[in-house]
N, C-alpha and C positions, 0 to 999 in steps of 0.2 A: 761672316757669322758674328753674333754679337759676342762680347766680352763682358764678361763679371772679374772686378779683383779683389783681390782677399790679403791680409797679412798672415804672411806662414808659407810653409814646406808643401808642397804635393799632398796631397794625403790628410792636411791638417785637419781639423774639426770645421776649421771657418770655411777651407776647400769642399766638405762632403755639405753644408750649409747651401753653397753655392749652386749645388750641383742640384739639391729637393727645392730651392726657392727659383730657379731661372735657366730649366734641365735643356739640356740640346743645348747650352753656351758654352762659350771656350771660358776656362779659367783660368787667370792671371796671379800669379803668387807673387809677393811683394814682400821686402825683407821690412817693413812699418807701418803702423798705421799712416805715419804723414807720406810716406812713399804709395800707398793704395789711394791716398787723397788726390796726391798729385797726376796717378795714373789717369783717373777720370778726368780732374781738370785739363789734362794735356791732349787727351784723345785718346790715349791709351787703351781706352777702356768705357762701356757704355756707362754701366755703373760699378760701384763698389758696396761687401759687406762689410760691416763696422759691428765687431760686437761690442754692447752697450750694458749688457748687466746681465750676473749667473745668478744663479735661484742660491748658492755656496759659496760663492764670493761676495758677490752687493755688483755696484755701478762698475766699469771701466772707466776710470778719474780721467783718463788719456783723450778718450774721444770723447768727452765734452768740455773739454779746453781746449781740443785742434778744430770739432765743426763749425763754433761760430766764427771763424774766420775762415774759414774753407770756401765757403762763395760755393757750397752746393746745397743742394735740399733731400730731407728724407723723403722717399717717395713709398717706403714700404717697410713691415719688419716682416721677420722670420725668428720663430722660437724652434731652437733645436737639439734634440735631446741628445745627452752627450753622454752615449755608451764606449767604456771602454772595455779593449780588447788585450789579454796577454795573445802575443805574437812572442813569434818563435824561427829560427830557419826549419826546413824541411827537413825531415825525419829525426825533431827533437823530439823528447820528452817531457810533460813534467815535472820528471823525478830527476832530469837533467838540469832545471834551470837551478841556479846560483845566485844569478844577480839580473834584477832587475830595474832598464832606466827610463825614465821619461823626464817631464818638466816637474818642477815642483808641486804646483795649483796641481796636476794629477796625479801626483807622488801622494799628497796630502788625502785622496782621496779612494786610495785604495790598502790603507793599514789595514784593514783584515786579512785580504790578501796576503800582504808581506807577514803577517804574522801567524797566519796558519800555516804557512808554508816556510818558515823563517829564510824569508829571503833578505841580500840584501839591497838597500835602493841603493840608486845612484843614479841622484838627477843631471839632466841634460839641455838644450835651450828650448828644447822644441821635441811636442811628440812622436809629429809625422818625420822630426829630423832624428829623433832616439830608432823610431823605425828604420831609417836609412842606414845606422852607422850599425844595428845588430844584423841585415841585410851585409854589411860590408865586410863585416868580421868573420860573419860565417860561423861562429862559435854556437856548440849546443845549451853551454852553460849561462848564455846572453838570452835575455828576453827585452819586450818594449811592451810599452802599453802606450797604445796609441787607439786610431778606429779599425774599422775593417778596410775602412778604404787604404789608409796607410800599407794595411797589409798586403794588399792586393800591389797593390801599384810598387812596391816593394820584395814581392815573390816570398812573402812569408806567411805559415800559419796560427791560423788561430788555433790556441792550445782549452781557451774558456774566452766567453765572451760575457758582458754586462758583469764585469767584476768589480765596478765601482761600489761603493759603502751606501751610497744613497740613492735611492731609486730616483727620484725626483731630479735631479742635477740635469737643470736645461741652461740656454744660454740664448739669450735675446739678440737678435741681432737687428739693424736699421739696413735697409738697402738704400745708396746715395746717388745721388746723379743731377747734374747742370739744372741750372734753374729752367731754363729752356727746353727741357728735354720735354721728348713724350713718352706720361709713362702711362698705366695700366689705366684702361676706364675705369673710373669713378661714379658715375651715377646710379643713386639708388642703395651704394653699397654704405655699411657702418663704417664709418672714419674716425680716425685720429689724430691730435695733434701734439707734437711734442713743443714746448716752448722754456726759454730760461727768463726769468722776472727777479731783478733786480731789486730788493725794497730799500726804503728808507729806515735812518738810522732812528728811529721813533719806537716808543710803548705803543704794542697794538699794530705793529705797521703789518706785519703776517695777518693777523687777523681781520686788515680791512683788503689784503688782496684776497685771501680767501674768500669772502662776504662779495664779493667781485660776482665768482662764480654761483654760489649758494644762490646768488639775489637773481639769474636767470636761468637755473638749472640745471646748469652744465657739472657731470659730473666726473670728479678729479682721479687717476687711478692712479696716480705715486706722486708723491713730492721730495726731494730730497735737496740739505742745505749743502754746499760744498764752500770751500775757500777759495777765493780771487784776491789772485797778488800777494799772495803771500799773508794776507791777513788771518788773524783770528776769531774777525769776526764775520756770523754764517749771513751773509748779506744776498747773498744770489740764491736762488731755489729752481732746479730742475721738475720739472713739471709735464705729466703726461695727461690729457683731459678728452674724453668723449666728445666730438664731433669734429667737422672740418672750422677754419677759418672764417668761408663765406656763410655758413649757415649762420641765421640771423639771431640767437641765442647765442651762438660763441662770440660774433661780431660784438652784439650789446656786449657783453662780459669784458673782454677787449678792449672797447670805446671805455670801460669805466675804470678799469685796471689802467688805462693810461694817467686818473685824476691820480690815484695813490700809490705808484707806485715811481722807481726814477727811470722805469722803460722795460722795455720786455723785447725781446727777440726770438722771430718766431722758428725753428728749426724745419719746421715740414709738416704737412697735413697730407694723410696718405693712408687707408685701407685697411679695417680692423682684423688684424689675422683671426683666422676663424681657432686658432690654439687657444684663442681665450674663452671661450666656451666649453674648452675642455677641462680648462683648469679646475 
């Protein structure tokens, strides 16, 4: 049976991802991203989920300083909306909980909760692992927020569900796998490609890679600058753009993107998740 691996606990969010983008696979938890990387490079694992940026947070800085050297290719995303859940052991209450723990990132993102109810937080490493340790305790006064699935696979209930602050709060994920792999047919369907492009230290140097794509109508759906090495200056740009590689407008754009800029590296060209139509 195939293998998908994820970073996190049982239950985690990147787990319940796994399970809607590549259903009927075994899931492999990994205590890192560079440990989920390694799983796929080693055999471990067909592919891996890498999440790559929350609609509440911004980018994950992590996984685009470990893929370009990872020797794998994106072959897909998955956007997945991240509901959380007050979990509880069996026959709590409510009016029983006291304290409630999760990670921080979802600690941050349930203060109404905590304050309509004056609870107190107390964050922990890991959601689906806050779920295990309120599970373990057995106390009425513990709660976790974590997903359903956590709870499930944990033996606890959901006491309120979709208690987060912001409806919107989803989390993009890349699915990864060997360059050699086979993955999902392609033909005919909307593509994407993610790449990192390198500029030169020059006035104008963004704006003649941009002018790159403009000039064959490839059209760009995020850029963002990050730091390499330690530097201060925003010399690399993350880049996602409509269509594959081979298609003969991204090609051109590409061939000309190589006069101005100092290189580009391509991360993966792979399947427009149809969630972007919904946005």
């Amino acid at each position: 049976m195939p293998v998908i691996a994820f970073q996190g606990r049982p239950g985690a969010y990147s787990d319940l991802a796994c399970r809607a983008t590549r259903p009927g696979w075994v899931t492999l938890p990994c205590r890192s991203f560079a440990e989920t990387i390694e799983a796929v490079r080693d055999g471990q694992a067909d592919e891996g989920l890498l999440p790559c940026e929350n609609s509440l947070a911004g980018r994950v800085a992590e996984i685009h300083a470990l893929l370009p050297e990872a020797g794998l290719k994106i072959v897909g995303e998955h956007f997945q909306r991240v509901e959380h859940c007050l979990l509880a052991v069996p026959g709590a209450r409510l009016e029983d909980i006291k304290r409630v723990h999760t990670h921080p990132v979802a600690m941050a993102q349930v203060r109404g909760l905590l304050a309509h109810y004056a609870l107190e937080p107390v964050t922990e490493f890991d959601t689906a692992g806050a779920a295990e340790l309120v599970a373990g305790w057995g106390r009425k006064e513990d709660a976790a927020i974590a997903s359903s699935l956590a709870g499930e696979l944990n033996g606890l209930n959901i006491l309120q569900r979709n208690v987060e602050d912001a409806a919107h709060n989803t989390t993009r994920f890349y699915r990864v796998a060997l360059p050699d792999s086979v993955t999902d047919a392609m033909a005919g369907q909307p593509m994407m490609t993610t790449l990192l492009v390198h500029i030169r230290h020059v006035p104008g140097a963004l704006c003649d890679v941009l002018e790159c794509f403009a000039r064959y109508g490839v059209n760009m759906t995020r850029i963002e600058s990050y730091m390499l090495g330690g530097s201060f200056e925003a010399s690399r740009f993350l880049m996602d753009i409509e269509g594959a590689v081979e298609e003969p407008k991204v090609h051109h754009a590409l061939t000309a993107l190589v006069k101005v800029s100092e290189g580009h590296h391509i991360l993966g060209s792979y399947p427009r998740s149809p969630f972007r139509d919904e946005m």
